[in-house]
N, CA, C and O atoms as a GROMACS GRO file, in nm:
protein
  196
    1UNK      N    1   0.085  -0.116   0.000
    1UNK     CA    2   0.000   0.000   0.000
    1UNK      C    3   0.090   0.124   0.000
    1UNK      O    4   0.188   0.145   0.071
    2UNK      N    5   0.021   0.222  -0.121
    2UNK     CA    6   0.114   0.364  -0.095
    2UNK      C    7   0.027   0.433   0.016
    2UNK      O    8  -0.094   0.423   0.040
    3UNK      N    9   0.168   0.537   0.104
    3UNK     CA   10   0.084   0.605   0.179
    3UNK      C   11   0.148   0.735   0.126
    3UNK      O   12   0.105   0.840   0.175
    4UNK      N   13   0.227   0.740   0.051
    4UNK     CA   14   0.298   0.906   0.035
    4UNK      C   15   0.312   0.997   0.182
    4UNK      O   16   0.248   1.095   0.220
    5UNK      N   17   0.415   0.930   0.239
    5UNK     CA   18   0.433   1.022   0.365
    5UNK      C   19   0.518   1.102   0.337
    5UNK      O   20   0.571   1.142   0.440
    6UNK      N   21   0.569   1.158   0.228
    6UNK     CA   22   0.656   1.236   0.196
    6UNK      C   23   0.645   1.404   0.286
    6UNK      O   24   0.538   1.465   0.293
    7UNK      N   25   0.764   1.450   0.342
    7UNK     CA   26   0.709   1.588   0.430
    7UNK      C   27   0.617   1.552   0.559
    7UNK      O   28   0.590   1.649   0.631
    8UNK      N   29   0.575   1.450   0.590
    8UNK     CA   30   0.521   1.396   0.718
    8UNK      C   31   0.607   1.386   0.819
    8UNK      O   32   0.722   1.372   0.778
    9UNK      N   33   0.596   1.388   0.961
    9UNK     CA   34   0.694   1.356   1.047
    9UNK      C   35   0.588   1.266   1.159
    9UNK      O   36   0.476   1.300   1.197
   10UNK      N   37   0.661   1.151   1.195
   10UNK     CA   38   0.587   1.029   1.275
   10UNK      C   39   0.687   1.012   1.410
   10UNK      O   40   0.806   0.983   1.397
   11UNK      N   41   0.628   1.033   1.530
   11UNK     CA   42   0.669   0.983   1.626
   11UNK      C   43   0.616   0.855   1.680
   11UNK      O   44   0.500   0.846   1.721
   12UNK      N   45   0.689   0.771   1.681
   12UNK     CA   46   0.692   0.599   1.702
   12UNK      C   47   0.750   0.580   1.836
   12UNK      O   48   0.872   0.594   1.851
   13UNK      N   49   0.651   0.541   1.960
   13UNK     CA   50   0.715   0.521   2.081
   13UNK      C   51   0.726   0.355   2.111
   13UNK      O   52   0.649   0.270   2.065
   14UNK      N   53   0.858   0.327   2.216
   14UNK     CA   54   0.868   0.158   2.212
   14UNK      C   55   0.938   0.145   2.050
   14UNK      O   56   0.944   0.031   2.006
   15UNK      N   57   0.985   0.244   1.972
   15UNK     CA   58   1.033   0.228   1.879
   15UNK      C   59   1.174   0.177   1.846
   15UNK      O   60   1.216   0.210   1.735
   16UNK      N   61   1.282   0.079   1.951
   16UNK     CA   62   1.364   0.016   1.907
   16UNK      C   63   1.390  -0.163   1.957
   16UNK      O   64   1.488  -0.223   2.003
   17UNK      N   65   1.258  -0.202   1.923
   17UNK     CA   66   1.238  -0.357   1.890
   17UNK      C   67   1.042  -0.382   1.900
   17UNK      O   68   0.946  -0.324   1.952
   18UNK      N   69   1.075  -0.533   1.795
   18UNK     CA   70   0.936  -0.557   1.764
   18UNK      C   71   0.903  -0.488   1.721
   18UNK      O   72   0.977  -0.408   1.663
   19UNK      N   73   0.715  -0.472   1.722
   19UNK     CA   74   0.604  -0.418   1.638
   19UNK      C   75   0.691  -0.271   1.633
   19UNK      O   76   0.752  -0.234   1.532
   20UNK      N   77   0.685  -0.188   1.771
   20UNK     CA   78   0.705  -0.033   1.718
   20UNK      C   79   0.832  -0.014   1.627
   20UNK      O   80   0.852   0.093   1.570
   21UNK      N   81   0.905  -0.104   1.618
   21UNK     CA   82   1.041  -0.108   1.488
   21UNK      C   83   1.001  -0.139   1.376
   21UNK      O   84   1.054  -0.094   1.275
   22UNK      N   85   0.902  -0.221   1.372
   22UNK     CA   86   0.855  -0.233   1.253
   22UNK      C   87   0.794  -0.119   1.200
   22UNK      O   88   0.817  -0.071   1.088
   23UNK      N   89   0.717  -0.077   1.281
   23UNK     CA   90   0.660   0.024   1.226
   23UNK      C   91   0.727   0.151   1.204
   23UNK      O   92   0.700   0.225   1.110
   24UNK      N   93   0.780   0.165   1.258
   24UNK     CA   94   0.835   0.297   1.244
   24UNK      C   95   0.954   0.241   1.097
   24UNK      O   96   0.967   0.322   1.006
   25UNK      N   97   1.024   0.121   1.088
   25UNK     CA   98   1.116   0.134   0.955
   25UNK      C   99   1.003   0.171   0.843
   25UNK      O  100   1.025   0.258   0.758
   26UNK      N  101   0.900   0.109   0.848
   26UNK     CA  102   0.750   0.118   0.712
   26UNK      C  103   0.719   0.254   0.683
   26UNK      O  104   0.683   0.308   0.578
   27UNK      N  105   0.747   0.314   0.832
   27UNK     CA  106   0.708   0.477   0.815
   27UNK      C  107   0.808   0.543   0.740
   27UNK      O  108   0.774   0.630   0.660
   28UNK      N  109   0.934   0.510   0.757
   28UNK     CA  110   1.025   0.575   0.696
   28UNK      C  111   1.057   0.560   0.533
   28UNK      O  112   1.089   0.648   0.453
   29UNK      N  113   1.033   0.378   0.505
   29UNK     CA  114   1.030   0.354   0.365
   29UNK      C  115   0.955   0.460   0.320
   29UNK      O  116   0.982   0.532   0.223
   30UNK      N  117   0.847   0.467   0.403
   30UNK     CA  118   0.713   0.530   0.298
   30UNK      C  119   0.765   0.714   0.259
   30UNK      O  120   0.736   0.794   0.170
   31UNK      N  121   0.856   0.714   0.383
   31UNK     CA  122   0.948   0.850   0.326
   31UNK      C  123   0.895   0.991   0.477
   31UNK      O  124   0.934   1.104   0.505
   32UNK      N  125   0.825   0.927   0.515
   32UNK     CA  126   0.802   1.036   0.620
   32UNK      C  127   0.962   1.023   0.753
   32UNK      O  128   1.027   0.927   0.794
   33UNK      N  129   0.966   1.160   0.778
   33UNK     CA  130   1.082   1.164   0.910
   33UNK      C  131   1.035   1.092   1.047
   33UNK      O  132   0.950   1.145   1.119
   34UNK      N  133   1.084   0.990   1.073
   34UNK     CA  134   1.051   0.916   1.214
   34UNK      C  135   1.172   0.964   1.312
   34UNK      O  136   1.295   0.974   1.307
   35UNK      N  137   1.046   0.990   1.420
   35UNK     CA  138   1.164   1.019   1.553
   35UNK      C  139   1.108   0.890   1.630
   35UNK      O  140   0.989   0.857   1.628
   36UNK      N  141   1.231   0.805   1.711
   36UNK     CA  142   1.185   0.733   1.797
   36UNK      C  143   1.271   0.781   1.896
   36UNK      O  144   1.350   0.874   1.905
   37UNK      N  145   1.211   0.639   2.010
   37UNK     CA  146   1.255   0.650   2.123
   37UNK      C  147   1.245   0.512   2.196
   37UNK      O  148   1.207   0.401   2.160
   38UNK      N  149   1.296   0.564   2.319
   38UNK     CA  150   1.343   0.408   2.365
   38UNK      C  151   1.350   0.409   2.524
   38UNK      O  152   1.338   0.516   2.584
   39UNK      N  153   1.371   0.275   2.599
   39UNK     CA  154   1.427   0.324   2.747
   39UNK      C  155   1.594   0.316   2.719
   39UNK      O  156   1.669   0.408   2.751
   40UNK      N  157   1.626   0.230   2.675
   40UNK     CA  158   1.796   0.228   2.605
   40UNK      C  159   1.846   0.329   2.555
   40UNK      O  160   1.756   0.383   2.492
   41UNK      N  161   1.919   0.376   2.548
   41UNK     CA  162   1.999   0.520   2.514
   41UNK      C  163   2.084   0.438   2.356
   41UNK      O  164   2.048   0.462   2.241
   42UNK      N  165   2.194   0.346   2.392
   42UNK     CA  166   2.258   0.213   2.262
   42UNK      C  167   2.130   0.201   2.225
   42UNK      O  168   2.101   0.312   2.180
   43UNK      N  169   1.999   0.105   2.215
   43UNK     CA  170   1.933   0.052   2.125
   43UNK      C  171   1.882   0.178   2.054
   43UNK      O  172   1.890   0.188   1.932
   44UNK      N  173   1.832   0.271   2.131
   44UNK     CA  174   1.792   0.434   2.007
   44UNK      C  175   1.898   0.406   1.911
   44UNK      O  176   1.879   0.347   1.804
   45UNK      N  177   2.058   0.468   1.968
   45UNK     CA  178   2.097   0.433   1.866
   45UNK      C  179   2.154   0.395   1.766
   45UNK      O  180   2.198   0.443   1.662
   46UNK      N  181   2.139   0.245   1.846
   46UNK     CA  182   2.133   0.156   1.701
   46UNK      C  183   2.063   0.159   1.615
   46UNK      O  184   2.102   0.128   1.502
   47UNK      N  185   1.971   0.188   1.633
   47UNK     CA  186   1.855   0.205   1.510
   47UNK      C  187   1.873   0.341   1.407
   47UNK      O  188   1.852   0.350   1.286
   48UNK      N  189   1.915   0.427   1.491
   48UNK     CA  190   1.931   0.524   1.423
   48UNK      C  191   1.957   0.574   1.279
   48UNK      O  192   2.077   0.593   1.297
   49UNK      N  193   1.940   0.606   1.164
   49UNK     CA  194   1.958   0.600   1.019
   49UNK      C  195   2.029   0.735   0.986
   49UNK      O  196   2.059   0.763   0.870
   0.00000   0.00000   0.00000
């Protein structure tokens, strides 16, 4: 599915493992800016892009 998140910005919490990682990488394919977050300070970021 297109969502054209292009110029969107998504905050994704629980965002570095499982579902909220998933979701938040989908958000980003789709092109919108994801901010996450985490209780880990390393797993943020690792994820980080």
């Amino acid at each position: 599915m297109k969502l054209n998140l292009q110029g969107k910005t998504a905050l994704v919490t629980g965002s570095t493992s499982g579902i909220g990682k998933a979701i938040a990488s989908s958000l980003a394919e789709e092109g919108a800016a994801v901010i996450i977050n985490g209780r880990r300070e390393e797993k943020v970021n690792s994820n980080d892009r």
